[in-house]
C-alpha positions as CSV (number, residue, x, y, z in Angstrom):
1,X,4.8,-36.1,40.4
2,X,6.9,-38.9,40.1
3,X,8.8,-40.9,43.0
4,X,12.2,-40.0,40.7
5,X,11.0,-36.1,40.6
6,X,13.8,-33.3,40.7
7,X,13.7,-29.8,39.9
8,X,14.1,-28.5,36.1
9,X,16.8,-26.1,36.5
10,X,16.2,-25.6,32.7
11,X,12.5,-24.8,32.9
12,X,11.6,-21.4,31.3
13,X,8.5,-20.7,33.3
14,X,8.9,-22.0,36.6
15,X,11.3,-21.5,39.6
16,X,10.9,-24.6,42.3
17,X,13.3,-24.8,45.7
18,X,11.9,-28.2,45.8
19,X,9.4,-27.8,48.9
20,X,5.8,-29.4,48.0
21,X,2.9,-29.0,51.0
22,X,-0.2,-30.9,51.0
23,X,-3.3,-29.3,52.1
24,X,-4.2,-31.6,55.3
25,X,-5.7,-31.7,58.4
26,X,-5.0,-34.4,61.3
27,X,-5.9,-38.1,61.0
28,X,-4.4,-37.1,57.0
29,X,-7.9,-35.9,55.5
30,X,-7.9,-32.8,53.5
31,X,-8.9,-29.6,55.2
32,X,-12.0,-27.8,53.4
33,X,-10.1,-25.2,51.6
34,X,-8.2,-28.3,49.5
35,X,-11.1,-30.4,48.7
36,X,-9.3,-31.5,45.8
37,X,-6.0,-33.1,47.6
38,X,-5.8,-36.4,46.8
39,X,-2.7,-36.9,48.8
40,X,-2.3,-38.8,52.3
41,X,0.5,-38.5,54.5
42,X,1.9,-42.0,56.6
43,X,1.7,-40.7,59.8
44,X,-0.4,-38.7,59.7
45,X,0.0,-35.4,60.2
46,X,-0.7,-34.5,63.9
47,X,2.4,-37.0,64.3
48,X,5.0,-34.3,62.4
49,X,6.8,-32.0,62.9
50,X,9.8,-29.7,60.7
51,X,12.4,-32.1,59.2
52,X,10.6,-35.6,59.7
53,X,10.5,-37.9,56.4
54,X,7.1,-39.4,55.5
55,X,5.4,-41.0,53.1
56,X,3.1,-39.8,50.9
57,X,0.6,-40.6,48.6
58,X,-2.9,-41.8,46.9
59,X,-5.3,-44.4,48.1
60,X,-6.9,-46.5,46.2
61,X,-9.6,-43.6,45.0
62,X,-12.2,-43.8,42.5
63,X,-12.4,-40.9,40.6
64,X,-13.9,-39.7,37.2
65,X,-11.4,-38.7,33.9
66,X,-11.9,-34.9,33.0
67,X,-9.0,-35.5,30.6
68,X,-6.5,-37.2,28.4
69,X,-3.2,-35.3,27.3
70,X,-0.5,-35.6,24.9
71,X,2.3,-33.4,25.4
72,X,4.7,-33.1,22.4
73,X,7.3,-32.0,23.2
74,X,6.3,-32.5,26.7
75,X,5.1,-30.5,29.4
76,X,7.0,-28.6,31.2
77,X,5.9,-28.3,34.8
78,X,9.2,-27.3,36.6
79,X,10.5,-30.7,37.6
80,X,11.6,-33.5,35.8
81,X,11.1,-35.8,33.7
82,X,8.7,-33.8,31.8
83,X,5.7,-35.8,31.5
84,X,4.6,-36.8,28.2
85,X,1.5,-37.6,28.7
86,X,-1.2,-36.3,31.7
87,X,-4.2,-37.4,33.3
88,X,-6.9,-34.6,34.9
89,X,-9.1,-36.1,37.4
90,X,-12.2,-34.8,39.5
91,X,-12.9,-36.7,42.8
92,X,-15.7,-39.1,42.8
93,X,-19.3,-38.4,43.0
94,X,-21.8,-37.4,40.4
95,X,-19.8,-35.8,37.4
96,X,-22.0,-33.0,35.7
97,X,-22.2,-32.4,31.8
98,X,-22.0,-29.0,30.4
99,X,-26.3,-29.3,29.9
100,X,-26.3,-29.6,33.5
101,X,-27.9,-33.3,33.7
102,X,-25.1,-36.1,35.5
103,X,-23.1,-37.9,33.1
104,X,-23.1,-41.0,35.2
């Protein structure tokens, strides 16, 4: 999501009031159930609490490309813009090919 996100209010599918959580745990790691959050909160999140502004977002992460997307006309995600193009990502370590055997 970008830094300019707002909601679609014209998006068919989906219905946002514009609240996002991240799946962390203090000191700003992700908790085991969200091993796939990316996302870091400055502070972190032991120093929080209901109303406070922080920022958030992605370290400098090495990770491996699952996929490449072009969206024509593009995606709609329930906010906007609607990205035109999309990047899927898997967290770093060995990446495994359909056969089984590591790609890397």
């Amino acid at each position: 999501m970008s830094p300019e996100a707002r909601i679609d209010t014209d998006s068919a599918f989906f219905h946002w009031n514009g609240i996002v959580a991240l799946g962390v745990d203090s000191g700003g790691y992700v908790s085991a159930e969200a091993g796939a959050e990316l996302f870091r909160t400055d502070p972190p999140p032991e120093h929080l609490k209901a109303g406070d502004a922080c920022r958030v977002g992605v370290p400098p992460t090495v990770v491996h490309v699952t996929a490449v997307d072009h969206h024509a006309p593009p995606l709609e995600t329930g906010w906007l813009p609607r990205p035109e193009l999309t990047v899927a990502v898997l967290r770093r370590g060995p990446a495994q090919a359909p056969s089984g055997r590591s790609s890397c």
